[in-house]
C-alpha positions as CSV (number, residue, x, y, z in Angstrom):
1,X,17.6,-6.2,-8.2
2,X,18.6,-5.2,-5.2
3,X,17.2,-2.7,-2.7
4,X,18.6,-2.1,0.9
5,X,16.8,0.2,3.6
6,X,17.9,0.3,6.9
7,X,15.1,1.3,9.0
8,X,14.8,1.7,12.9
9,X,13.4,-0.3,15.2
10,X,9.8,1.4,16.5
11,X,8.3,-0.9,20.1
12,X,5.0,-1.0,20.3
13,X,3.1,-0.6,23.4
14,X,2.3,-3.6,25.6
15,X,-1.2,-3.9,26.7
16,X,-1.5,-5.5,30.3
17,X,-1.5,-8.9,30.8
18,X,-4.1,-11.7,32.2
19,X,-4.9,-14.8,32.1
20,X,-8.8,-14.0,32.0
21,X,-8.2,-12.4,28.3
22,X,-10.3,-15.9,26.7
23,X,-12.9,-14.5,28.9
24,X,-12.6,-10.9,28.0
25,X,-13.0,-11.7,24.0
26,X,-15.5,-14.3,24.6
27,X,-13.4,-17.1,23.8
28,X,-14.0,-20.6,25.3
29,X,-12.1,-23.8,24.8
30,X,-13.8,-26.7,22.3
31,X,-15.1,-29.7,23.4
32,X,-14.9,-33.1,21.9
33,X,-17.4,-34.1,19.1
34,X,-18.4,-32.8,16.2
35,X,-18.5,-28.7,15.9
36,X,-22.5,-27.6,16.0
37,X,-23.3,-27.4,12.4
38,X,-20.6,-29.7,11.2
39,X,-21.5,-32.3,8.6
40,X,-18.6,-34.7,8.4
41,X,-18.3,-36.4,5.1
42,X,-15.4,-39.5,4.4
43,X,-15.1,-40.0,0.7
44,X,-12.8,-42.6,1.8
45,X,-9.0,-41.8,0.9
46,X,-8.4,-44.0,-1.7
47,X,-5.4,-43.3,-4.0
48,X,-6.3,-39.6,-3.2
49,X,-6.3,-39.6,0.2
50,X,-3.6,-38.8,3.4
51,X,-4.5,-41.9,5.6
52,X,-0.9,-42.6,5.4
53,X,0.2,-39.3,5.4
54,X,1.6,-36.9,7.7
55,X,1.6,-33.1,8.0
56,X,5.2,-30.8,8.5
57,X,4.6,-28.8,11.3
58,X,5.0,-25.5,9.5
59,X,6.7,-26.6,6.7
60,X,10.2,-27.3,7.7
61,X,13.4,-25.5,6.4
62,X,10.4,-24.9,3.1
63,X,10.7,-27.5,1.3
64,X,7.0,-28.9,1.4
65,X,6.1,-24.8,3.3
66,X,3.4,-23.1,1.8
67,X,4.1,-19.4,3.6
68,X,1.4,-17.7,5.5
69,X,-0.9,-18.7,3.6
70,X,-0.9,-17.9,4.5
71,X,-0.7,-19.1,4.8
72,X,-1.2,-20.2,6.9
73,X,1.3,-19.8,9.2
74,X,3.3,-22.0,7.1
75,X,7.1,-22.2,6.3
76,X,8.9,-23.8,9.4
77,X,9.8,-23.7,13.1
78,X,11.9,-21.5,12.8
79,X,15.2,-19.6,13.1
80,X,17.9,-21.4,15.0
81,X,16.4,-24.6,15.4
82,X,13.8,-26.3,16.1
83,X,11.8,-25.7,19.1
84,X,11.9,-27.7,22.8
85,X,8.5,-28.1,23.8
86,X,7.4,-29.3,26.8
87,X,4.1,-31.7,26.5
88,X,1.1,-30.1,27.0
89,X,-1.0,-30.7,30.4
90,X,-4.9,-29.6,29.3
91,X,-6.9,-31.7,27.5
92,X,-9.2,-31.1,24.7
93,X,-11.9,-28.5,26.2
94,X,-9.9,-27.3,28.9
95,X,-6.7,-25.8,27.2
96,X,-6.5,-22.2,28.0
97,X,-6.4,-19.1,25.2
98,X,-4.4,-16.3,25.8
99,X,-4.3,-13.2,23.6
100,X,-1.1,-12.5,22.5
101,X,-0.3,-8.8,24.0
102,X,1.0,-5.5,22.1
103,X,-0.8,-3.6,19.3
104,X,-0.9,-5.2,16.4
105,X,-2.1,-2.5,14.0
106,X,-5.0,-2.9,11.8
107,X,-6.9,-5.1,9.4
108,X,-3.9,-8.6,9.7
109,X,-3.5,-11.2,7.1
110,X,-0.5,-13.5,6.7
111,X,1.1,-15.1,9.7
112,X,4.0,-17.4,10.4
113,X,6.0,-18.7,13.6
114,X,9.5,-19.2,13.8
115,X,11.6,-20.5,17.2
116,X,10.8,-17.3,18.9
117,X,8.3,-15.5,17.3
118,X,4.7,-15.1,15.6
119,X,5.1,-13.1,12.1
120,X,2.3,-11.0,11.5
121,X,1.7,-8.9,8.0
122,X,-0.7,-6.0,9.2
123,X,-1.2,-4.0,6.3
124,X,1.6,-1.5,6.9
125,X,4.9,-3.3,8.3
126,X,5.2,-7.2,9.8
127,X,5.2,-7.3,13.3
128,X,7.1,-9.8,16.0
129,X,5.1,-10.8,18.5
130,X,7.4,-13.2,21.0
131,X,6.2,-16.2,22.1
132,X,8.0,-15.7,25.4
133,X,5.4,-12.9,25.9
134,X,7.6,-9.9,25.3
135,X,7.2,-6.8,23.6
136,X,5.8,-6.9,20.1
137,X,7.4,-4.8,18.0
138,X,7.7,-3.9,14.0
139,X,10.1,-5.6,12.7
140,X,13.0,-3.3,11.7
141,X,13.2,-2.6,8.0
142,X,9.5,-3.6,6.7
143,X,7.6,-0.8,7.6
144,X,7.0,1.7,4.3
145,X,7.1,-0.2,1.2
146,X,3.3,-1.1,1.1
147,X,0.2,-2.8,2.6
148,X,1.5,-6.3,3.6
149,X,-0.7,-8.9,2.9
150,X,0.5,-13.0,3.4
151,X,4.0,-14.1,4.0
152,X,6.3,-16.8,4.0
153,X,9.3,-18.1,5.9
154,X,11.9,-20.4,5.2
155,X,15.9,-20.7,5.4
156,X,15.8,-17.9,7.8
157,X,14.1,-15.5,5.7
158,X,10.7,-13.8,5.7
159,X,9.1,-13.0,2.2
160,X,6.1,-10.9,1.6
161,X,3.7,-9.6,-0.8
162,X,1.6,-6.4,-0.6
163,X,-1.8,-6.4,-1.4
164,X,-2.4,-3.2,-4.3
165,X,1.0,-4.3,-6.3
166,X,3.1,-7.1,-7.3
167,X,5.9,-6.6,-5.6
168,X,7.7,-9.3,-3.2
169,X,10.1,-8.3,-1.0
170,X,11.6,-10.3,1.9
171,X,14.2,-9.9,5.0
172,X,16.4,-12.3,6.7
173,X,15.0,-13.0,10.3
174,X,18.3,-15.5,11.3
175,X,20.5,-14.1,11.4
176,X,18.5,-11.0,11.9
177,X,18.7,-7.7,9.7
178,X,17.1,-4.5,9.5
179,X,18.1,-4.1,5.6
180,X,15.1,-5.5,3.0
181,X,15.4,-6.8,-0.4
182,X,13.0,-6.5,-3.0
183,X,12.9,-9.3,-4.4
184,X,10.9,-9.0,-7.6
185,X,8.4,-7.2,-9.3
186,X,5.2,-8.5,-11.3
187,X,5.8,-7.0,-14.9
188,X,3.0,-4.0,-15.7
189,X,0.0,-5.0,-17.7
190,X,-0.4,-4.5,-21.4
191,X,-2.4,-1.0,-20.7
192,X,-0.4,-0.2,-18.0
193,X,-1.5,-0.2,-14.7
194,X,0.4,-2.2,-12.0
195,X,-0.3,-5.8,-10.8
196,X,-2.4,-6.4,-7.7
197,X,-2.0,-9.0,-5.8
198,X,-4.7,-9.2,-3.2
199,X,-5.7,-12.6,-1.8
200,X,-3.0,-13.9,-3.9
201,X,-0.7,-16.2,-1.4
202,X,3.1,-16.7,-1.3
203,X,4.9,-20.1,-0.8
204,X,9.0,-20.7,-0.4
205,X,10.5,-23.6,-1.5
206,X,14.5,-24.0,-2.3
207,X,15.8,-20.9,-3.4
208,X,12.6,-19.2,-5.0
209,X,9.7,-17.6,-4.3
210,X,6.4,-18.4,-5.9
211,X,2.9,-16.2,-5.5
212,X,-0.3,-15.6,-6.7
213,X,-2.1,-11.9,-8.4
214,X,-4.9,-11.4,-8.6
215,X,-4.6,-8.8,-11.7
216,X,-3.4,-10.0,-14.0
217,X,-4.9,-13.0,-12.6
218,X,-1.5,-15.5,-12.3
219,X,1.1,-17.0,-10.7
220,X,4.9,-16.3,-10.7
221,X,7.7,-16.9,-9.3
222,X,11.6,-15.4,-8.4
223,X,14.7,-16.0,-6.7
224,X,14.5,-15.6,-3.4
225,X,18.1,-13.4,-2.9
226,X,16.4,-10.3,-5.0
227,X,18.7,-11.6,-8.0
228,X,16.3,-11.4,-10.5
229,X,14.7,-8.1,-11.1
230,X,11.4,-9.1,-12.7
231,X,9.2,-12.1,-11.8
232,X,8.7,-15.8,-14.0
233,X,5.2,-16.3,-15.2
234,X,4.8,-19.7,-13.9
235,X,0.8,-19.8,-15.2
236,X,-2.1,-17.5,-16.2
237,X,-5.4,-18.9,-14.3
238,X,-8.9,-16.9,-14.1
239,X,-8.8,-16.9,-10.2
240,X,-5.8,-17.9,-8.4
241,X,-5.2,-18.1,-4.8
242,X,-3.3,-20.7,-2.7
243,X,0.0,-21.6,-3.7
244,X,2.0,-24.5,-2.7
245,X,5.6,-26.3,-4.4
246,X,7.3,-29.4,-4.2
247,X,10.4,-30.9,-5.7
248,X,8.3,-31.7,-8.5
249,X,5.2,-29.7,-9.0
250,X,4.1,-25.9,-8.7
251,X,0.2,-26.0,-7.1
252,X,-2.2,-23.5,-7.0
253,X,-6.0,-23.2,-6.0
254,X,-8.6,-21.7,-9.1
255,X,-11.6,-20.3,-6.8
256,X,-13.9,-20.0,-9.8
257,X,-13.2,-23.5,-11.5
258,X,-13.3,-25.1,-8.0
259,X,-9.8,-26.8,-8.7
260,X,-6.7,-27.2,-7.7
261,X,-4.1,-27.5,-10.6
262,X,-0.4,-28.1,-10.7
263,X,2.4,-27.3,-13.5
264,X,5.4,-29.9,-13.5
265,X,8.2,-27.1,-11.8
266,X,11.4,-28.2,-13.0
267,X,11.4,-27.8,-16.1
268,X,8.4,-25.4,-15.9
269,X,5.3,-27.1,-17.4
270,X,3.7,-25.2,-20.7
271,X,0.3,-26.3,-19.8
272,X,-1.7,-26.8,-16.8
273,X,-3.3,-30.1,-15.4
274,X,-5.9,-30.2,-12.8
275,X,-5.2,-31.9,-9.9
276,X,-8.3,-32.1,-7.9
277,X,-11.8,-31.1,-7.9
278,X,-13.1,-29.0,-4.9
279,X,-16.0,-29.1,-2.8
280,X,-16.5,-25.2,-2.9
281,X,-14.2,-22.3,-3.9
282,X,-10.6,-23.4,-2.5
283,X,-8.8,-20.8,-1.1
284,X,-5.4,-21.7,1.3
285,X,-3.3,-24.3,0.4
286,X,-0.9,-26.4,2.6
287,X,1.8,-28.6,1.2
288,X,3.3,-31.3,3.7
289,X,4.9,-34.7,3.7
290,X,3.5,-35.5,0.3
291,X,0.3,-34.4,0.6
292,X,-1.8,-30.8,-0.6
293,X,-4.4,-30.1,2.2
294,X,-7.2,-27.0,1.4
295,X,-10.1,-25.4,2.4
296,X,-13.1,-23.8,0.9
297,X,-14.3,-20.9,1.6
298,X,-18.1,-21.6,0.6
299,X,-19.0,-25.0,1.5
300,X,-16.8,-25.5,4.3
301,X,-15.0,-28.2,3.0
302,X,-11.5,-29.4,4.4
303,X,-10.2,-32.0,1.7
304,X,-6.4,-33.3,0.9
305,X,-4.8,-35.5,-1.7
306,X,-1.2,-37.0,-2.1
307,X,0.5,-35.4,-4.6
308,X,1.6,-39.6,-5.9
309,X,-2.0,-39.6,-7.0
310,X,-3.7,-40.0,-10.5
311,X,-4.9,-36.8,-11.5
312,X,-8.8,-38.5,-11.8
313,X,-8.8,-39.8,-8.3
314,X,-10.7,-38.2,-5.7
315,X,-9.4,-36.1,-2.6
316,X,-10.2,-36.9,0.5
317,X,-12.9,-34.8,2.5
318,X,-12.5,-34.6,6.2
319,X,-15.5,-32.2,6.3
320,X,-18.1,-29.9,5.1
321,X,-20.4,-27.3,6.6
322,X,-21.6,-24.9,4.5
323,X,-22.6,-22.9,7.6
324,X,-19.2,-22.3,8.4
325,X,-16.5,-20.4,6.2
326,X,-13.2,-22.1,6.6
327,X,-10.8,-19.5,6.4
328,X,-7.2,-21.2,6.7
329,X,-5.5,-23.9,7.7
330,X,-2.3,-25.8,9.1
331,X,-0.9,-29.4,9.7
332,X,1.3,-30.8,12.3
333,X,2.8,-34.9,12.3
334,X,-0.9,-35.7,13.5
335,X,-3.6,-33.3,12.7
336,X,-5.0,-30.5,10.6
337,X,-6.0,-27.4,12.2
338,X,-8.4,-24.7,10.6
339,X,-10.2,-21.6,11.7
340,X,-13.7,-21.0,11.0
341,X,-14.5,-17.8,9.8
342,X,-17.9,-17.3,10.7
343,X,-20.1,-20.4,12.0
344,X,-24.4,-20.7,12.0
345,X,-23.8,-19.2,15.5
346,X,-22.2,-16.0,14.1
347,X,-18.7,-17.2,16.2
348,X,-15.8,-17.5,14.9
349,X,-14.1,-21.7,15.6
350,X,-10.6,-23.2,15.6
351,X,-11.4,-26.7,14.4
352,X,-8.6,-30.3,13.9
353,X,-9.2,-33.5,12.6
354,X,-6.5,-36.2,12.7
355,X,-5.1,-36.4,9.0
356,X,-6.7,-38.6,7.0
357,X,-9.9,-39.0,9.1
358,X,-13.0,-37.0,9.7
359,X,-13.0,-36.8,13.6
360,X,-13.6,-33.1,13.4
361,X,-13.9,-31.5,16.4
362,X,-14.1,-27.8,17.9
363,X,-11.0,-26.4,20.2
364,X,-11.9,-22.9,20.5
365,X,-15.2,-20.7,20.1
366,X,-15.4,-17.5,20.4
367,X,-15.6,-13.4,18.5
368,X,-16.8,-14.3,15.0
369,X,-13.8,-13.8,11.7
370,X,-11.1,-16.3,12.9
371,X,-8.5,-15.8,10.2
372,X,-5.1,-17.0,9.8
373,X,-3.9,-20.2,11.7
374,X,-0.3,-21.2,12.4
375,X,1.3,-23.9,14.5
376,X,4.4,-25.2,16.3
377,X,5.3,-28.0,18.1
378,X,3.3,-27.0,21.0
379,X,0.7,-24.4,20.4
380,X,-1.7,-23.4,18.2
381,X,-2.1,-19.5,16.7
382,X,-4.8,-17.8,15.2
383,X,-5.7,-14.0,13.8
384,X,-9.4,-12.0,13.6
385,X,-9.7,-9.8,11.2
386,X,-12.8,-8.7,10.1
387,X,-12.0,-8.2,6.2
388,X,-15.0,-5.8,5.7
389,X,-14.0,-3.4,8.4
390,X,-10.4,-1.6,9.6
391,X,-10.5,-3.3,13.5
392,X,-7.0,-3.4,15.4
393,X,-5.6,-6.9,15.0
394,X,-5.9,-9.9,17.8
395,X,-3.8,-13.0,18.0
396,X,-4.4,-15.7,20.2
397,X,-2.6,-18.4,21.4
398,X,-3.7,-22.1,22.6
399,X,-1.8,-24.8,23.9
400,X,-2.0,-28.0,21.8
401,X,-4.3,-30.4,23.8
402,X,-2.5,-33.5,25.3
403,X,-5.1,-36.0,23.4
């Protein structure tokens, strides 16, 4: 199914500029140690761990991308290319943060970069915020078809869900268009009423689409063109969340069973296998270079696994704090980046380990609800977004430190 709008282009005010914006929000670099609160724990990796892993940037061209989950800012570099970036010249505790300028709209949730841009689903439309500083703007042709919630980009093209229904619709970014497809639509429930998504994530890999509802609580999956009109049940779960896919395996996070199962993908699996256990209720997943990375948004755990490991063997933790809600996270070829939510301090933290290790340390402090985290090959994104409340959005920007 197939369903074409063209829709115009409306700019968005730019805010003034400054470089004194890290001041203005009350954000301040990190500095080298363990974050205040942190307790890091090293299971050891074992057959579970990522010691001799390494992450994919943002995911590629989406073969290993997880989408902004979410996520995380996952799902490649970008359209055209990949990125030149120029090394970085600040080192941990002294690399500035800029907020990202325009308005942004209101209560923000997925994010994703590309070559030239930073993605961002704000409940109504996506916007594009350029990394060159220019204008943000909505992006043409996603602005009425429902409260955007997480996204995904690979191939060129940028998927989304919407948080009060099940449908997925997506847009191609390179080369750029202005007409949307829907891509699929979650099937109605036995008594009727449509599916909801909510904190249900979206991940891209090949030509399909795969997501998370929350009612009915499941995950599914469609082709990414819009050519099929109803969505795959890929599993039925009591809690799903993160979603991430491999040549191999479908992966998704249970928040109530503190798990993180897996369904072989081609053919599609009839029954479930758990993958992991969690240290907490897992939330955002991150697939990259072989190995599922997550977070937990109770005990504050970080932990990853190879996706070559026995089922019964443990993932590795790189840490936990239960006085700090990790919210998201993304990997790069070295490290794994995550925002703190909320730490004991009532700040919000942008946090990196190098993968396979538990050398946690802080990067940025500052306003409490650090959200959604993305990366490239030079910088380091993050959203607030106080989930309780209907505040205009915020993105900042940090350059990766040199070391």
């Amino acid at each position: 199914m197939h369903s074409k709008i063209a829709l115009p282009c409306a700019l968005l005010a730019l805010a003034a500029t400054g470089t004194g914006c890290n001041l203005i929000f009350g954000i301040e670099p990190g500095t080298e140690g363990a974050s205040s609160a942190s307790s890091t724990t090293s299971t050891g990796p074992g057959d579970g761990g990522s010691t001799q892993t390494s992450g994919g940037g943002n995911g590629g061209d989406g073969g290993d991308g997880t989408g902004g989950d979410g996520t995380g800012g996952d799902g490649g570099d970008g359209a055209g290319g990949t990125p030149s970036c120029p090394p970085s010249n600040c080192a941990v505790g002294e690399c500035p943060v800029t907020q990202m300028q325009g308005e942004l709209g209101s209560n923000v949730k997925g994010m994703a970069v590309t070559r030239d841009l930073v993605l961002l689903a704000n409940n109504q439309a996506i916007v594009a915020i350029p990394k060159d500083g220019g204008a943000a703007r909505t992006l043409p042709g996603t602005l009425g078809f429902g409260d955007t919630a997480w996204i995904t980009y690979a191939g060129g093209q940028l998927s989304w869900t919407n948080w009060s229904n099940g449908d997925v619709l997506g847009i191609s970014i390179e080369p750029p268009s202005s007409s949307p497809i829907q891509i699929a639509q979650v099937p109605p429930q036995e008594n009727g009423d449509p599916a909801v998504t909510a904190f249900g994530r979206i991940a891209s890999f090949g030509d399909s689409v795969y997501w998370a509802t929350q009612t009915p609580a499941a995950v599914w999956r469609a082709k990414a063109d819009g050519s099929q009109a109803v969505a795959e049940l890929v599993a039925s779960d009591d809690h799903p969340i993160g979603v991430a896919v491999d040549a191999t395996h479908v992966y998704w996070s249970n928040y109530w069973s503190r798990q993180i199962l897996r369904k072989t993908r081609d053919p599609l699996g009839e029954t479930a296998e758990v993958f992991a256990e969690t240290n907490g209720n897992p939330t955002t997943l991150v697939l990259a270079n072989g190995v599922v990375h997550w977070v937990t948004d109770t005990n504050g755990a970080v932990q990853s696994k190879a996706t070559s490991a026995a089922p019964s063997a443990p993932p590795f933790t790189t840490t936990v704090d239960a006085q700090a809600v990790a919210k998201s996270l993304a990997v790069d070829d070295e490290f794994i980046y995550w925002t703190v939510y909320m730490n004991s301090e009532g700040k919000g933290e942008v946090r990196r380990a190098h993968l396979g290790m538990g050398d946690t340390i802080t990067l940025a402090t500052g306003q409490p609800y650090f959200f959604e985290i993305a990366v490239d090959c030079g910088s380091i994104y993050w959203n607030v977004n106080d989930v309780e409340a209907e505040e205009e959005g915020v993105v900042f920007q940090m350059p990766k430190p040199s070391n």
